[in-house]
N, CA, C and O atoms as a CHARMM CRD file, in Angstrom:
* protein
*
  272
    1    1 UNK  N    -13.70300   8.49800  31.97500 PROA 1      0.00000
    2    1 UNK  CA   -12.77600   9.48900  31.49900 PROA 1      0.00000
    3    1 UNK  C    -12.18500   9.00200  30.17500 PROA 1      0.00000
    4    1 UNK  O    -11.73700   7.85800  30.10700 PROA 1      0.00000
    5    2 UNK  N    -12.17000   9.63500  29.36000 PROA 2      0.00000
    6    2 UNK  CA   -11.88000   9.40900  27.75000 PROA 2      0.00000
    7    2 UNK  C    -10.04000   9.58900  27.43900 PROA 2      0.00000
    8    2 UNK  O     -9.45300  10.63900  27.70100 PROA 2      0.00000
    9    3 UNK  N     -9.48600   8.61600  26.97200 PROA 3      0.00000
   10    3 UNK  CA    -8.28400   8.69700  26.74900 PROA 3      0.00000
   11    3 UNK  C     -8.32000   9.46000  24.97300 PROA 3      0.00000
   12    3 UNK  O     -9.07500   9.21000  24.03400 PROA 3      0.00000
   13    4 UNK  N     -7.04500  10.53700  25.09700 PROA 4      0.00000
   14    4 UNK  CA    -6.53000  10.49400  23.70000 PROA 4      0.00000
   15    4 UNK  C     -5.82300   9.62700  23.29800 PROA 4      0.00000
   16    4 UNK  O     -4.89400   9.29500  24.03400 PROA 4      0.00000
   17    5 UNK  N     -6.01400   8.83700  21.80100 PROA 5      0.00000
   18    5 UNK  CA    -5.41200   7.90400  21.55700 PROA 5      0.00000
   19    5 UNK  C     -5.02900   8.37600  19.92500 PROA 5      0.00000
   20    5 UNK  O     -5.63300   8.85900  18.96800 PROA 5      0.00000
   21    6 UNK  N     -3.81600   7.97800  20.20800 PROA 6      0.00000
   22    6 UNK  CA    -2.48300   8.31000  19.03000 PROA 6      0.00000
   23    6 UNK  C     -3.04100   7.77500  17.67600 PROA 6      0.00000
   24    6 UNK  O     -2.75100   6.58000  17.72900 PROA 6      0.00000
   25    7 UNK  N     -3.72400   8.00800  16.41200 PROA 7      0.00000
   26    7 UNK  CA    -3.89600   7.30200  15.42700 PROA 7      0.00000
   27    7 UNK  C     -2.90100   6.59700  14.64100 PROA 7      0.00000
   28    7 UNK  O     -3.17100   5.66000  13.88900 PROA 7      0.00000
   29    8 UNK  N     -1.55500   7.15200  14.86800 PROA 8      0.00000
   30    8 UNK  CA    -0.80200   6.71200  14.01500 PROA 8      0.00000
   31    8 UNK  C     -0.25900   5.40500  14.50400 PROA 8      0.00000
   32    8 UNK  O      0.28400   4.68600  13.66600 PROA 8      0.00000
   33    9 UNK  N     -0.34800   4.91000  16.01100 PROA 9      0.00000
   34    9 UNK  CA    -0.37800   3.81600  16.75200 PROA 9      0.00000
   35    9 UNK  C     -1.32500   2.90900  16.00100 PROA 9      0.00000
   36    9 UNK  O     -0.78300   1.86100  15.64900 PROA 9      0.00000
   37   10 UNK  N     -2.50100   3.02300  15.68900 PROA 10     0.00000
   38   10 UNK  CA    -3.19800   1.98700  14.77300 PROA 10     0.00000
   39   10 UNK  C     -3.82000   1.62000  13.63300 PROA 10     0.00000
   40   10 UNK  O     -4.68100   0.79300  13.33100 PROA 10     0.00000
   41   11 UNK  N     -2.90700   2.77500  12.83700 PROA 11     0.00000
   42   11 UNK  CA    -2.56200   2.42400  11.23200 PROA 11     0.00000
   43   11 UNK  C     -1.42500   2.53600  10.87600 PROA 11     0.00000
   44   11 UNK  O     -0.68600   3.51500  10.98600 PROA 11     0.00000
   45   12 UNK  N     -1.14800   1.15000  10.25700 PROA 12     0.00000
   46   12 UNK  CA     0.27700   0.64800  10.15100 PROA 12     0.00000
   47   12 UNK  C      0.85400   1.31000   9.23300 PROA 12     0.00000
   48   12 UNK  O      0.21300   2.16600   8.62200 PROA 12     0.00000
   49   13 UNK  N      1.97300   1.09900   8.98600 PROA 13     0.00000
   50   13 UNK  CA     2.83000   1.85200   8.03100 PROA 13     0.00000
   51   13 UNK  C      2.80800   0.95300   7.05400 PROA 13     0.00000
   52   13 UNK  O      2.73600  -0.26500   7.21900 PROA 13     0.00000
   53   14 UNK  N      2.91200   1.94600   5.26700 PROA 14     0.00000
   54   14 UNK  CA     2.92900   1.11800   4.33700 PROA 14     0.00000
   55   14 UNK  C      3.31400   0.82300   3.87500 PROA 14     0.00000
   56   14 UNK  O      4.12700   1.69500   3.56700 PROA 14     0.00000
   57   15 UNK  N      3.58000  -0.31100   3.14200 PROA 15     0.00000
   58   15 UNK  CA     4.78200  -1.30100   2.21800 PROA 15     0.00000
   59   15 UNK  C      5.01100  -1.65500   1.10100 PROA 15     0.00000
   60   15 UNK  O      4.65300  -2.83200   1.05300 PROA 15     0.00000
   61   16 UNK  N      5.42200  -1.33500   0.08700 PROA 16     0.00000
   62   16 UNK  CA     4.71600  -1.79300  -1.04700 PROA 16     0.00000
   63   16 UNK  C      5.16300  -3.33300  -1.16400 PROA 16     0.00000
   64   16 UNK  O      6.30000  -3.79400  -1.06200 PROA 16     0.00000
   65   17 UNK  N      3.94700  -3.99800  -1.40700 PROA 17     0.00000
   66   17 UNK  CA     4.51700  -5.23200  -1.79500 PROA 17     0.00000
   67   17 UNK  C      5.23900  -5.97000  -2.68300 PROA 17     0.00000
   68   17 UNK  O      5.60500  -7.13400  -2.52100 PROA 17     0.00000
   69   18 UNK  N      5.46600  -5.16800  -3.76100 PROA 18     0.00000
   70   18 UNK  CA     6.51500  -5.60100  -4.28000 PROA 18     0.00000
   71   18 UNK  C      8.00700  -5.13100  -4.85900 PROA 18     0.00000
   72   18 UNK  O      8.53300  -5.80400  -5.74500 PROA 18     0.00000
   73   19 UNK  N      8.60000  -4.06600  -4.37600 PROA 19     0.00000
   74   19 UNK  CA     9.60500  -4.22200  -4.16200 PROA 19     0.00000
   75   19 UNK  C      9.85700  -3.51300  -2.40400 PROA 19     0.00000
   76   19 UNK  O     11.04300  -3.29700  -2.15200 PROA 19     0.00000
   77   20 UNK  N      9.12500  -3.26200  -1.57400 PROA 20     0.00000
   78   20 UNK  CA     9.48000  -3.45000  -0.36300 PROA 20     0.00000
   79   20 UNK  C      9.67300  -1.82100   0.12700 PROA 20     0.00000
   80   20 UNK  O      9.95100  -1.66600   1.31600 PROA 20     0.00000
   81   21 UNK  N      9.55500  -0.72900  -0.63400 PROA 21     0.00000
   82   21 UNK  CA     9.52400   0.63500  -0.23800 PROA 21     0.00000
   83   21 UNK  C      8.63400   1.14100   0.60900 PROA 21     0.00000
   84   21 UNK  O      7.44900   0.83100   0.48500 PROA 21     0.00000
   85   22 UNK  N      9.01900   1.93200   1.52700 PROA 22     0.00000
   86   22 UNK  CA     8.23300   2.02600   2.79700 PROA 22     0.00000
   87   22 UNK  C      8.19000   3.74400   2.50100 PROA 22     0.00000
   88   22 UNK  O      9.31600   4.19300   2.28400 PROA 22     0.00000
   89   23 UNK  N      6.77500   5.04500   2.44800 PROA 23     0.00000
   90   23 UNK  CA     7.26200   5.97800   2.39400 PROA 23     0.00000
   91   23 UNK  C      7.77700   6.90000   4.25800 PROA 23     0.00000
   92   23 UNK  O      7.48700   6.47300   5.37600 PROA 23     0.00000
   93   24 UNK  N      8.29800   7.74300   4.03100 PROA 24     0.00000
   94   24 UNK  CA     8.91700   8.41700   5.03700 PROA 24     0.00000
   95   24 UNK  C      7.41400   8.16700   6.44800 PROA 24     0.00000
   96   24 UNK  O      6.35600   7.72400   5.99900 PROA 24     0.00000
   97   25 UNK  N      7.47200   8.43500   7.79100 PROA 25     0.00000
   98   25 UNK  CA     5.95400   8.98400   8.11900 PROA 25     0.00000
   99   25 UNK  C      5.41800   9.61400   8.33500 PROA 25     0.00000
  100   25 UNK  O      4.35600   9.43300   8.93000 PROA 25     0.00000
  101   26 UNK  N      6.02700  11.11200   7.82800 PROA 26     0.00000
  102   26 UNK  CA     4.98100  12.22500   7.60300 PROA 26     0.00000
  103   26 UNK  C      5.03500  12.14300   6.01800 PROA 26     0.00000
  104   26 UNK  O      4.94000  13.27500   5.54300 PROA 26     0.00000
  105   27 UNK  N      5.15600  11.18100   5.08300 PROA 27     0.00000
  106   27 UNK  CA     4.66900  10.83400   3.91800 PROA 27     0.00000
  107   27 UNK  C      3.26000  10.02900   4.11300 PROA 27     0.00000
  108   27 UNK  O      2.46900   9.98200   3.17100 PROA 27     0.00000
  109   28 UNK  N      2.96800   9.40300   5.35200 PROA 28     0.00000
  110   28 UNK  CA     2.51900   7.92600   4.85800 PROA 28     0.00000
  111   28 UNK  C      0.54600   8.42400   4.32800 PROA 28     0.00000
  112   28 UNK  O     -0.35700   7.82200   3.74600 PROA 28     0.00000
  113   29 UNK  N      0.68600   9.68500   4.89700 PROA 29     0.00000
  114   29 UNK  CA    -0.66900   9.90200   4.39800 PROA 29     0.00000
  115   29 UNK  C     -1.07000  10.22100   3.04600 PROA 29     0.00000
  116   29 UNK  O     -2.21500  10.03500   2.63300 PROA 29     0.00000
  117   30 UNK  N     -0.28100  10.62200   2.47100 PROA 30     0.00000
  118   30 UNK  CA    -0.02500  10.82200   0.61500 PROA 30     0.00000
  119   30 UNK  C      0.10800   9.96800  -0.02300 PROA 30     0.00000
  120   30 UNK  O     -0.39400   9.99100  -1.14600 PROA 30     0.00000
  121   31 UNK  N      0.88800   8.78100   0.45100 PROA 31     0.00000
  122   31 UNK  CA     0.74800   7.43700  -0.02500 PROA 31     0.00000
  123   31 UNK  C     -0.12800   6.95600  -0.20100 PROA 31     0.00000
  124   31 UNK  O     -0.34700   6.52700  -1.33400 PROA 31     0.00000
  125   32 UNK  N     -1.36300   6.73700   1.16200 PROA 32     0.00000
  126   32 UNK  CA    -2.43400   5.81400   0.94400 PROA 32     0.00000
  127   32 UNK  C     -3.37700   6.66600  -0.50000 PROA 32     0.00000
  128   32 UNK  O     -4.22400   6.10800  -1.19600 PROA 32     0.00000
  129   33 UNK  N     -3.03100   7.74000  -0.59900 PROA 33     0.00000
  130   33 UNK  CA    -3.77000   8.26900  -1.81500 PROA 33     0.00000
  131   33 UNK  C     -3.13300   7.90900  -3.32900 PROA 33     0.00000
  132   33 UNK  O     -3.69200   7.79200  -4.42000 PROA 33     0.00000
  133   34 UNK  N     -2.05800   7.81300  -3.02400 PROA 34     0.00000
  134   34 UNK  CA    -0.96000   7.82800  -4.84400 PROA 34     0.00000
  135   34 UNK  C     -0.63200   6.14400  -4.52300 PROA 34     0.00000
  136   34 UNK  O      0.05500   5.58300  -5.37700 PROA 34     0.00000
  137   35 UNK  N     -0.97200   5.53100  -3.64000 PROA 35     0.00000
  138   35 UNK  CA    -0.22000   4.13800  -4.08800 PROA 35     0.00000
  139   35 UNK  C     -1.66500   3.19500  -4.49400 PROA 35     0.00000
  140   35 UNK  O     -2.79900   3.65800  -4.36700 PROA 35     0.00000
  141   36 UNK  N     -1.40500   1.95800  -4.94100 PROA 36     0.00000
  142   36 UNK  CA    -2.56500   1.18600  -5.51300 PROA 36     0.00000
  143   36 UNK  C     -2.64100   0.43300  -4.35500 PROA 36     0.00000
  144   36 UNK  O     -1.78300  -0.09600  -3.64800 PROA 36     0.00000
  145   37 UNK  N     -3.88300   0.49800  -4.30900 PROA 37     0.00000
  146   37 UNK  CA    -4.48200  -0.53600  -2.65700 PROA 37     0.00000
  147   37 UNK  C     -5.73700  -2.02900  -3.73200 PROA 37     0.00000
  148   37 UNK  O     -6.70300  -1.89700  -4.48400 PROA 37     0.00000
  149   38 UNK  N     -4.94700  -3.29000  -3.18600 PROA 38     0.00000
  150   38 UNK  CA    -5.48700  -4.38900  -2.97000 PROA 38     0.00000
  151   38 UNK  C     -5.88100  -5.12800  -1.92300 PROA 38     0.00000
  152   38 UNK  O     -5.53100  -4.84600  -0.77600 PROA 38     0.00000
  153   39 UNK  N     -6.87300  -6.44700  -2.29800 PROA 39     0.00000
  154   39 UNK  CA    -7.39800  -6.86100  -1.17500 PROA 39     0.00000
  155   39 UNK  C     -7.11700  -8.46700  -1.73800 PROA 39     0.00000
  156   39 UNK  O     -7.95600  -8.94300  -2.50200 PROA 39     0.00000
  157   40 UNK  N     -5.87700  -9.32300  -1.33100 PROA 40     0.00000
  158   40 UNK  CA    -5.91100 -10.73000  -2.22400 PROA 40     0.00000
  159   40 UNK  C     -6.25100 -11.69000  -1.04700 PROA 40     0.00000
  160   40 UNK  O     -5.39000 -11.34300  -0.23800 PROA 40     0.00000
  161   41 UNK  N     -6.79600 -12.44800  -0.58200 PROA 41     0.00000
  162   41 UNK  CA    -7.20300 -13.89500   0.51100 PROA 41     0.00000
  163   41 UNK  C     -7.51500 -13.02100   1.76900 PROA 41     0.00000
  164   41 UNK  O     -7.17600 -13.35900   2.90300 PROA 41     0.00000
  165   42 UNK  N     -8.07800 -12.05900   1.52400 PROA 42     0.00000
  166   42 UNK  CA    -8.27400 -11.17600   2.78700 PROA 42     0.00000
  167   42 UNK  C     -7.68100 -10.46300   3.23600 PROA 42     0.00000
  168   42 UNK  O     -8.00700  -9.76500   4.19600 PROA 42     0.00000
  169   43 UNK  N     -6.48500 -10.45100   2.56400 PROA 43     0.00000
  170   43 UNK  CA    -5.10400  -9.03200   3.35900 PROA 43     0.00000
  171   43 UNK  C     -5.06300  -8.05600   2.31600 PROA 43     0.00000
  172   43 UNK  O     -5.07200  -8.15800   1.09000 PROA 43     0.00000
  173   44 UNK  N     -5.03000  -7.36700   2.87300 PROA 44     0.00000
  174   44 UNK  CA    -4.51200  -5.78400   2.06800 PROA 44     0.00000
  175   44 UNK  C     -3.43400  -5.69700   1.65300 PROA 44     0.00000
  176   44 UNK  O     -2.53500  -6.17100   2.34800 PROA 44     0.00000
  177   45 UNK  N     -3.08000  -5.03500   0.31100 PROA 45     0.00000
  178   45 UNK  CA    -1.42200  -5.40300  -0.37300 PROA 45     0.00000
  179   45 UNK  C     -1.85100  -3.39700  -0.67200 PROA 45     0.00000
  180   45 UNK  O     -2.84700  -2.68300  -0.79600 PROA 45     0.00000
  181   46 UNK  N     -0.34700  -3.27000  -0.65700 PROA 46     0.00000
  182   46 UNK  CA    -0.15100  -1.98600  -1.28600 PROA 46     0.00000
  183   46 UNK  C      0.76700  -1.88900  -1.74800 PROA 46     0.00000
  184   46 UNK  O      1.75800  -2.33400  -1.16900 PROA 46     0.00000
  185   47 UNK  N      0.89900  -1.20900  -3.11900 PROA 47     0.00000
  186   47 UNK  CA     1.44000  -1.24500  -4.53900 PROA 47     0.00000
  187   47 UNK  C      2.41900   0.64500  -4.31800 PROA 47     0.00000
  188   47 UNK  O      1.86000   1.62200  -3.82000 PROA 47     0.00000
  189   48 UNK  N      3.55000   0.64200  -4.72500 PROA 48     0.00000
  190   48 UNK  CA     4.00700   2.28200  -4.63700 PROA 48     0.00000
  191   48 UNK  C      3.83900   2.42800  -5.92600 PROA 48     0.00000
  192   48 UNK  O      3.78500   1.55700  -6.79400 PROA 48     0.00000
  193   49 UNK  N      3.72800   3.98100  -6.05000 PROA 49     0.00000
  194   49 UNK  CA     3.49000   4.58100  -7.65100 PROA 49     0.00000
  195   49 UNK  C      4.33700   3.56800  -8.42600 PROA 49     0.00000
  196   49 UNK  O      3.73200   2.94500  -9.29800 PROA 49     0.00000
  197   50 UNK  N      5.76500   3.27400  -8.23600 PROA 50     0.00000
  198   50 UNK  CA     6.41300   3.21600  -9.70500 PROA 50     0.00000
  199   50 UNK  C      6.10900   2.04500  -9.84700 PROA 50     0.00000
  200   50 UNK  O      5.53500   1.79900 -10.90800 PROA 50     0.00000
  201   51 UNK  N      6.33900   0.90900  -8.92500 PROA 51     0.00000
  202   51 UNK  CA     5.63400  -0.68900  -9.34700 PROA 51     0.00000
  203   51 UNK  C      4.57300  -0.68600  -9.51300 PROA 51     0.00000
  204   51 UNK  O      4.21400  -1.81300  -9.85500 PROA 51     0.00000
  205   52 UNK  N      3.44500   0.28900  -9.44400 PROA 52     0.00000
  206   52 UNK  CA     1.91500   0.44000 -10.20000 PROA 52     0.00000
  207   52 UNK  C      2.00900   0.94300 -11.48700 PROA 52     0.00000
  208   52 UNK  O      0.99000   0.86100 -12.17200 PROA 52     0.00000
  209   53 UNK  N      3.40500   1.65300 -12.17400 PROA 53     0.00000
  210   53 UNK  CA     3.20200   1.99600 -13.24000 PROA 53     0.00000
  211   53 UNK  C      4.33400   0.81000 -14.05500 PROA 53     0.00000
  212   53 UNK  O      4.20900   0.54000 -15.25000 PROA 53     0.00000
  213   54 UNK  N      4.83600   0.52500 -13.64400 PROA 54     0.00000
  214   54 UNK  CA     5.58900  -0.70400 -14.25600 PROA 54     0.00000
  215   54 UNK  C      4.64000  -1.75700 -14.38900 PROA 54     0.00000
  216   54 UNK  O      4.44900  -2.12700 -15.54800 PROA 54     0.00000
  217   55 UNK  N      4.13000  -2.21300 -13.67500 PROA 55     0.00000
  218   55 UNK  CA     2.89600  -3.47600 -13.50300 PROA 55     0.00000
  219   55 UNK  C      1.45900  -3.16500 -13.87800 PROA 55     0.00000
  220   55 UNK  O      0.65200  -4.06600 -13.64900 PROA 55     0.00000
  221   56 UNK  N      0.89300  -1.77100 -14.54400 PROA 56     0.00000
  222   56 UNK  CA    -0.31600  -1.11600 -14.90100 PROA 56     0.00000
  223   56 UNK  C     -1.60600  -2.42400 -15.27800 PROA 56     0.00000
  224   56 UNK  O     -2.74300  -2.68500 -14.88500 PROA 56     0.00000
  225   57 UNK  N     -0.44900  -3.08600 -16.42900 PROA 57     0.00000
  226   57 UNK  CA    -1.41800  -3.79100 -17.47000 PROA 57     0.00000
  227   57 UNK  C     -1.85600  -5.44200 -17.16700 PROA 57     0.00000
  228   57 UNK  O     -2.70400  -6.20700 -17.62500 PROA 57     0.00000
  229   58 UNK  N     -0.62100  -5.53800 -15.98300 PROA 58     0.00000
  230   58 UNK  CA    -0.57500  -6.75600 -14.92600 PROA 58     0.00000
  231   58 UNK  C     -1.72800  -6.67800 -13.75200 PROA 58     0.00000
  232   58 UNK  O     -2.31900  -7.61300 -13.21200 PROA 58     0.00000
  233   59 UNK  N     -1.83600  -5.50500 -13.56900 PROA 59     0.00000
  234   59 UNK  CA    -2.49200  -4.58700 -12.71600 PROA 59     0.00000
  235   59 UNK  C     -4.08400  -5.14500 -12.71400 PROA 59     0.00000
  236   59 UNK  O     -4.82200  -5.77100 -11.95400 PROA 59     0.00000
  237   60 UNK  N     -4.15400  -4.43300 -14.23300 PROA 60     0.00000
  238   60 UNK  CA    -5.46700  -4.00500 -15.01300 PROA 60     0.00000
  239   60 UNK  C     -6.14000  -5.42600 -15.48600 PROA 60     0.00000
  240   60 UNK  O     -7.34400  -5.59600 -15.67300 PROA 60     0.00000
  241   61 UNK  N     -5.07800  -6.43700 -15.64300 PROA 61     0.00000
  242   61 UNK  CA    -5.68600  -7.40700 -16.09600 PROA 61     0.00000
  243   61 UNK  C     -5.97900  -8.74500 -14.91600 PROA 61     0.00000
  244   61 UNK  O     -6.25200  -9.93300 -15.09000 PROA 61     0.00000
  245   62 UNK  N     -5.76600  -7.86800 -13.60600 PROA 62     0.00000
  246   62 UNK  CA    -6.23400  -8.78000 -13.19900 PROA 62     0.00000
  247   62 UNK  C     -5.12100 -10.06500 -12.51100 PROA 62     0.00000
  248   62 UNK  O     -5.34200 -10.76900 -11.52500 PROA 62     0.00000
  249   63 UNK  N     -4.48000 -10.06500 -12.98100 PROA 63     0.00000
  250   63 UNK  CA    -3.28800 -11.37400 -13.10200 PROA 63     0.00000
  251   63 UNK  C     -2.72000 -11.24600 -11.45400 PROA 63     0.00000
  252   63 UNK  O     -2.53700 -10.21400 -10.80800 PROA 63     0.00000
  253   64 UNK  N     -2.53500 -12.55400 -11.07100 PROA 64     0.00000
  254   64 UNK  CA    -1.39400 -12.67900  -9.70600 PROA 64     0.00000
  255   64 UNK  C     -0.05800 -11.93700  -9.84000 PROA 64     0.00000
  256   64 UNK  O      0.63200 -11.78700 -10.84900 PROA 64     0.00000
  257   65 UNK  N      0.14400 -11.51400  -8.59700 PROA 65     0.00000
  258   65 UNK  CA     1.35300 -10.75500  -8.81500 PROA 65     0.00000
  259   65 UNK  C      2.71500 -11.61200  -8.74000 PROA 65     0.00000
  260   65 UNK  O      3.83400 -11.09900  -8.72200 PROA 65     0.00000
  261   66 UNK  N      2.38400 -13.34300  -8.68800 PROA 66     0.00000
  262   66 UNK  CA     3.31700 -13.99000  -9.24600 PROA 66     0.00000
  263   66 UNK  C      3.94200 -13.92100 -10.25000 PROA 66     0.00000
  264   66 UNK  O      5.14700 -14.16100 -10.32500 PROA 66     0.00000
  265   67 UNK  N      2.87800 -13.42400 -11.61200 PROA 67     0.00000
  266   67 UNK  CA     3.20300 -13.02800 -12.99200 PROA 67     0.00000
  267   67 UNK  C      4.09900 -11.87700 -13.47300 PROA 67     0.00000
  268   67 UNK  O      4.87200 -11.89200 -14.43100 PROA 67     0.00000
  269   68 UNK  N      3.75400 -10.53700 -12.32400 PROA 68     0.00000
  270   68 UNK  CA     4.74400  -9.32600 -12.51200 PROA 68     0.00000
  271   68 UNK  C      5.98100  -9.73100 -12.45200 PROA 68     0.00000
  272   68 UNK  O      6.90100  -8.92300 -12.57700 PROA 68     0.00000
């Protein structure tokens, strides 16, 4: 017998990593589209619009986000 199982139970909610903004969660699906998605030592980082447009060229070039 087949259980329904809740998706939103096993995709986490998102964060931006650097300044810590979380969107609403009937936002969080618009997010994964408008925010910048990384992959640094194997974990996934996610970036919100405005620290992706503040950090573009930090972004673009590649650089640790120690540097932003």
């Amino acid at each position: 017998m087949a259980t329904k199982t809740d998706t939103a139970e096993l995709t986490p909610l998102l964060t931006c990593t650097s300044c810590g903004t979380t969107p609403a969660p009937e936002d969080q699906a618009t997010a994964r589209l408008t925010w910048s998605r990384s992959v640094e030592h194997g974990r996934t980082l996610w970036t919100c619009e405005q620290c992706s447009r503040d950090n573009i060229r930090s972004i673009e070039s590649k650089l640790d986000p120690e540097w932003w």
